[in-house]
C-alpha positions as CSV (number, residue, x, y, z in Angstrom):
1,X,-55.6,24.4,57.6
2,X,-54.1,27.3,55.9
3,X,-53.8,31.0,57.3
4,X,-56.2,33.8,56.2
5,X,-56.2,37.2,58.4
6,X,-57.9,40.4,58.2
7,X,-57.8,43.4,59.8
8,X,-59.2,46.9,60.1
9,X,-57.3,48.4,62.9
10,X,-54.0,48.9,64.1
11,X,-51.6,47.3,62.8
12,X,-51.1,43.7,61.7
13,X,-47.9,41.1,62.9
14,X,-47.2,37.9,61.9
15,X,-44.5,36.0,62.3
16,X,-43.5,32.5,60.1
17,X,-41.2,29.4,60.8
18,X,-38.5,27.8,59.0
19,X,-41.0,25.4,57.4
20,X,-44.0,26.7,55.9
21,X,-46.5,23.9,55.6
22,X,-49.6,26.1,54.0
23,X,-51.0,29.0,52.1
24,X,-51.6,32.5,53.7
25,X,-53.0,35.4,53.3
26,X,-52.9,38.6,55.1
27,X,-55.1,41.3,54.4
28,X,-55.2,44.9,56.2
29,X,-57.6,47.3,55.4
30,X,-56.6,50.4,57.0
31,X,-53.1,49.7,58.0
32,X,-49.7,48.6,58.0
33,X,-48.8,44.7,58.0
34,X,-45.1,44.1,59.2
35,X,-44.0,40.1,59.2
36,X,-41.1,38.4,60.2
37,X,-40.0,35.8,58.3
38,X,-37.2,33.0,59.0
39,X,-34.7,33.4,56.5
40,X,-34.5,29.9,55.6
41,X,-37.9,29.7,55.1
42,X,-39.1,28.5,51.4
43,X,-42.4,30.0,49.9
44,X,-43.4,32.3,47.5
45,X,-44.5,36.2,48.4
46,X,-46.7,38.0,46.3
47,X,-47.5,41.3,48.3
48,X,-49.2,44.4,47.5
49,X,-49.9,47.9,49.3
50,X,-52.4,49.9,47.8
51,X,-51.6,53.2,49.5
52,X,-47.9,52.4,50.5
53,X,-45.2,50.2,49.1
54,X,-43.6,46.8,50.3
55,X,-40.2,46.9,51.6
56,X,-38.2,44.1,52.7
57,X,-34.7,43.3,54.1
58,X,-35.6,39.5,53.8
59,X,-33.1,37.9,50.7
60,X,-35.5,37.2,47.8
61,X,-35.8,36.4,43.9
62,X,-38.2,39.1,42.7
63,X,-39.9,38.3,39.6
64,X,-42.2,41.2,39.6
65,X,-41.0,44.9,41.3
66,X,-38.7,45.3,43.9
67,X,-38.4,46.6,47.5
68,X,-40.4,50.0,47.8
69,X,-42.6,49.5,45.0
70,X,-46.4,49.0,45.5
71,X,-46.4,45.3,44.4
72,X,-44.0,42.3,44.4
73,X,-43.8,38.8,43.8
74,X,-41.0,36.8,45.3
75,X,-39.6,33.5,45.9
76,X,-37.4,32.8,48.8
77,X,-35.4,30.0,48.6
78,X,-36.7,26.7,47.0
79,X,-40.3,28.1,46.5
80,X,-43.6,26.5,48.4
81,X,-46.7,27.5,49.9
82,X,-47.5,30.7,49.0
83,X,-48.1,33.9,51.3
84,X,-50.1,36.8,50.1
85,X,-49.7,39.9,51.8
86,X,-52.4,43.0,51.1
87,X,-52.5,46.3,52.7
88,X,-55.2,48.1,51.1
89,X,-54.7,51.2,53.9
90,X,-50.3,51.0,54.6
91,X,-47.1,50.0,54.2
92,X,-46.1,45.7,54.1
93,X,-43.0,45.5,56.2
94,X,-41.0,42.0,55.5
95,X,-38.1,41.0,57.8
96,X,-35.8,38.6,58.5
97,X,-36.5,37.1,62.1
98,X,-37.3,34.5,63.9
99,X,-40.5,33.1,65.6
100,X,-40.6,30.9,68.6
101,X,-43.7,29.5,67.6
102,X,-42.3,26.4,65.5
């Protein structure tokens, strides 16, 4: 089953494994998103912040924008499932860490 996530509150946190397996999607209406993301991991990041910008410390191709603008796409690594990252209210936050919940 793949990922999809909204909120309207707070802030949202997400944190990925070394193998992603499906899509996701994180949306945030009124707030930041900040993920952590295994640096081995291999998927492709579109991500997008309407009233902020994306910034990441997580090593990436970018084939649209770049950290600190308002919308990127990305591969890390090989490429794979995608994750799609909207903050229609904040900032996107992407950094390298890792989860425990492999």
């Amino acid at each position: 089953r793949d990922l999809l996530a909204h909120a309207e509150a707070r802030d949202l946190r997400a944190g990925f494994p070394n193998k992603i397996g499906r899509t996701g999607t994180l949306h945030h209406y009124d707030g930041n998103i900040r993920v952590q993301i295994y640096p081995a991991a291999s998927c492709n990041l579109p991500a997008s912040a309407s009233w902020g910008r994306v910034r990441t410390n997580v090593p990436m191709t970018f084939t649209h924008g770049k950290s600190g603008d308002r919308d990127i796409a990305a591969t890390m690594n090989r490429g794979g499932p995608t994750l799609t990252f909207r903050a229609s209210g904040g900032h996107v936050t992407i950094e390298a860490g890792e989860t425990y919940f492999e």
